[in-house]
Structures are given as structure tokens and as C-alpha cells.
C-alpha positions in Angstrom: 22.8 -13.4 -12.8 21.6 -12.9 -9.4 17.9 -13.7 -8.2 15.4 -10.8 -8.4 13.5 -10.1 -5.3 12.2 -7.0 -5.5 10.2 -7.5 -9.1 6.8 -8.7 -7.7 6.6 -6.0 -4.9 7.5 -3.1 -8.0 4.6 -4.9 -9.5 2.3 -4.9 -6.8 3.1 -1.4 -6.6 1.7 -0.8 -10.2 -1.7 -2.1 -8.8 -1.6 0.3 -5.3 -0.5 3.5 -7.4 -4.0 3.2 -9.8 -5.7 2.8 -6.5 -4.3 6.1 -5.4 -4.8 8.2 -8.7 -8.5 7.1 -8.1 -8.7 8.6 -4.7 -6.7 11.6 -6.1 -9.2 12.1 -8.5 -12.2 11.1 -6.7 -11.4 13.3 -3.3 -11.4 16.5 -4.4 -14.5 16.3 -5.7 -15.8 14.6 -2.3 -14.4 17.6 -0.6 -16.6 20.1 -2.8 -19.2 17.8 -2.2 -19.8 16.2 -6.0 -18.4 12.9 -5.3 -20.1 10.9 -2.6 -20.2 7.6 -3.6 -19.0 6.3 -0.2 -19.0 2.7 -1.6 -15.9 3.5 -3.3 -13.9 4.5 -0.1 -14.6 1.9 1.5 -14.0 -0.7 -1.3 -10.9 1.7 -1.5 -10.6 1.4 2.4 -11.0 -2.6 1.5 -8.1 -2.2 -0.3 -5.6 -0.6 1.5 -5.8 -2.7 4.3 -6.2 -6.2 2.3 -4.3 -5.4 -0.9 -1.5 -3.1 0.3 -1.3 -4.1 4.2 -2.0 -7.0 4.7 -0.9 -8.6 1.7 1.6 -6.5 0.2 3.5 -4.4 3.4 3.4 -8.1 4.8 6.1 -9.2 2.2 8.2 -6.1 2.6 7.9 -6.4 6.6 8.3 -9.8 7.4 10.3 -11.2 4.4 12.9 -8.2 2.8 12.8 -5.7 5.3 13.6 -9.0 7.8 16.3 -9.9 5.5 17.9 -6.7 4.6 18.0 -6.2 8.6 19.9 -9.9 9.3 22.2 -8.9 6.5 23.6 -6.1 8.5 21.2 -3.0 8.1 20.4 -1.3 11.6 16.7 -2.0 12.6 16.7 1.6 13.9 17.4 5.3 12.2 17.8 3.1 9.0 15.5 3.2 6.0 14.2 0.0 6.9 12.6 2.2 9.9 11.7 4.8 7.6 9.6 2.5 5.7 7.8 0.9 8.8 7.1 4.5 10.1 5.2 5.5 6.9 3.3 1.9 6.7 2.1 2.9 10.3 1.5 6.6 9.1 -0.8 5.5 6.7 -2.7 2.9 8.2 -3.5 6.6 10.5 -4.6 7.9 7.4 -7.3 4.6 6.6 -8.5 4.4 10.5 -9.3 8.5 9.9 -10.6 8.0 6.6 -13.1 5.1 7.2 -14.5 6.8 10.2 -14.9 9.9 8.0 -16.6 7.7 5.7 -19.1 6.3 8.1 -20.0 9.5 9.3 -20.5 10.8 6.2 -23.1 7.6 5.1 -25.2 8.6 8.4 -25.5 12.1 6.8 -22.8 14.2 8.5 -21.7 16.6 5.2 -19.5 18.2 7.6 -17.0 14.9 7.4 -16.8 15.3 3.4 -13.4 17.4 4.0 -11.8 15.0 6.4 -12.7 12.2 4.2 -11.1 13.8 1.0 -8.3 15.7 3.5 -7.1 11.9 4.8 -7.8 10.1 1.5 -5.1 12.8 0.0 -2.7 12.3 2.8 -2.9 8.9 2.4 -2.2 9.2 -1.1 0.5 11.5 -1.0 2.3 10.0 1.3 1.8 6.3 -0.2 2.8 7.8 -3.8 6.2 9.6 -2.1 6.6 6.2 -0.4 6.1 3.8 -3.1 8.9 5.9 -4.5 11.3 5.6 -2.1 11.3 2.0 -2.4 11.3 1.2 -6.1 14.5 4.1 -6.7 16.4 3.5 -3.3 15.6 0.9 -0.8 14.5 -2.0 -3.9 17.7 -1.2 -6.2 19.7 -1.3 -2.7 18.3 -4.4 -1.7 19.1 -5.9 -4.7 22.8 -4.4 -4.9 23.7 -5.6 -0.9 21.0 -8.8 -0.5 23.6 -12.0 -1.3 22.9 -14.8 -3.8 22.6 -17.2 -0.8 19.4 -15.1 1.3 17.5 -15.1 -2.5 15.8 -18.2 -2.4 14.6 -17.9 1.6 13.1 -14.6 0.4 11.2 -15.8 -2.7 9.6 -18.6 -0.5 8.7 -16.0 2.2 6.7 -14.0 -0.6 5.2 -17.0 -1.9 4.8 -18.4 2.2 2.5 -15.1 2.1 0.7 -15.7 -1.4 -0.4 -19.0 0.0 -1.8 -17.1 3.3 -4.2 -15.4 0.6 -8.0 -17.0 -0.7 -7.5 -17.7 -4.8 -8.2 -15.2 -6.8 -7.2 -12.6 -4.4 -4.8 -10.4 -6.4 -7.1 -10.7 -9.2 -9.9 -9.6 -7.2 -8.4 -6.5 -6.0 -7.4 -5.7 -9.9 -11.1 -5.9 -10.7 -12.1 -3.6 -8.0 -9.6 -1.2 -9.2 -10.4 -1.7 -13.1 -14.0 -1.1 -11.9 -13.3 2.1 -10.1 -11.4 3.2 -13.6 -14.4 2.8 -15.8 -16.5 5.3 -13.9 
């Protein structure tokens, strides 16, 4: 029975898709101009960048993609770089969003499209993403990582959990279970 080490990130994953069926929902209704509680982007901008970046793309960067890469997979034209290339596409997506968002809060209804307009890219390509990774790069990892890289992989993950204030993950769930109700 080999290791798992690509459970908890599928799992994270669960938490990151709700996030982005809120901004699916809540977006097109910004764009039309009958959702403008701006609060929720950037708790949703919050996030993305704590949640998802910093915490979760952190784990895939530095500890599997790392170790998928020093097991033999090319760093380049791989879909290790795949992955990295859409991480960096969407952080574009949050930079364009939250200044959006804080041009919209100073009044500026002209900005309402290019929030809803980068809150949907972001979406879209996180969702098509997210994907990729739990039906072809996870299942991959699993099939070609060796028993022996297992254990230096779960302690990079929880290396990264202990980089994080208590309650973090349970935190971001609230936010996101708060964001549900309304």
C-alpha cells in the first residue's frame, strides 16, 4: 500500500471550488449591477491569495511539484510548467480583480464589468485547473512518485501547515460557509 500524497491537496480543492461557485454566482449579478457587496470580493480576494496561494499552491510548488521534478519530470514544457503558468495566470486575474474592486468602492460603476469579467476568468480557469490536477497530474503523481520520496513529501505539506496561524483552514471554511448562507 503505497503512501497517499495527493489526498489533502484534492481536499483543499473541495474548499477552493465552493469559493469559486460563489464568485460564479455572485459576478454576474455584479456585472448587471445587482450584487455589489464589495466586502465579499475582497474577503474572496482574501482568499485566493491566503487560502489557495499562499497556503495551498505553496504545497503543490514547493513540495510535489519539487518532487515530481527531482524524480525525473522536465521543469520545462512539462505539466509541472503548465500548472505554474496558470497559478501565475490567476494571481493576474486577483491583482485585476482587487483593483476593480477598489475602484468600484470609491464609486466608479464603470469597474462593475471588469470586476465580474476577472472574477469569472479567475474562476474558470481555477475550476479547469483544479481539474487537471485531481484527473491527470495527482493520479500521475501518485502512479510515478516512489515509496521512498512519500514521507519527505508529507513533512513538506505539514512543514507548510505549521507556517500557517491556528485555526487557519478553519477560518477560511467559515468565510466560505458564510458567503453560502447569503
Amino acid at each position: 500500500m503505497k503512501t497517499d500524497i495527493t489526498q489533502a491537496l484534492v481536499d483543499e480543492h473541495k474548499l477552493i471550488l465552493r469559493m469559486i461557485a460563489l464568485l460564479e454566482k455572485n459576478a454576474p449579478q455584479t456585472a448587471e449591477g445587482r450584487y455589489r457587496n464589495w466586502q465579499f470580493y475582497l474577503d474572496g480576494i482574501d482568499f485566493i491569495r491566503q487560502y489557495a496561494d499562499r497556503f495551498h499552491h505553496a504545497k503543490e510548488e514547493d513540495v510535489l511539484f519539487k518532487a515530481l521534478i527531482d524524480n525525473g519530470m522536465p521543469k520545462d514544457h512539462s505539466p509541472v510548467a503548465a500548472m505554474l503558468m496558470e497559478h501565475d495566470q490567476g494571481r493576474s486575474f486577483v491583482r485585476a480583480m482587487e483593483s476593480a474592486v477598489h475602484e468600484a468602492q470609491s464609486g466608479r460603476t464603470d469597474t462593475w464589468q471588469a470586476v465580474a469579467e476577472n472574477a469569472l476568468g479567475y474562476a474558470a480557469l481555477l475550476r479547469d485547473h483544479i481539474a487537471k490536477e485531481d484527473d491527470i497530474l495527482y493520479p500521475l503523481a501518485e502512479r510515478v512518485i516512489p515509496e521512498t520520496m512519500r514521507a519527505v513529501i508529507l513533512q513538506g505539506y505539514q512543514t507548510a501547515e505549521a507556517l500557517v496561524p491556528s485555526g487557519f483552514s478553519e477560518r477560511y471554511a467559515s468565510i466560505v460557509a458564510q458567503y453560502e448562507q447569503e
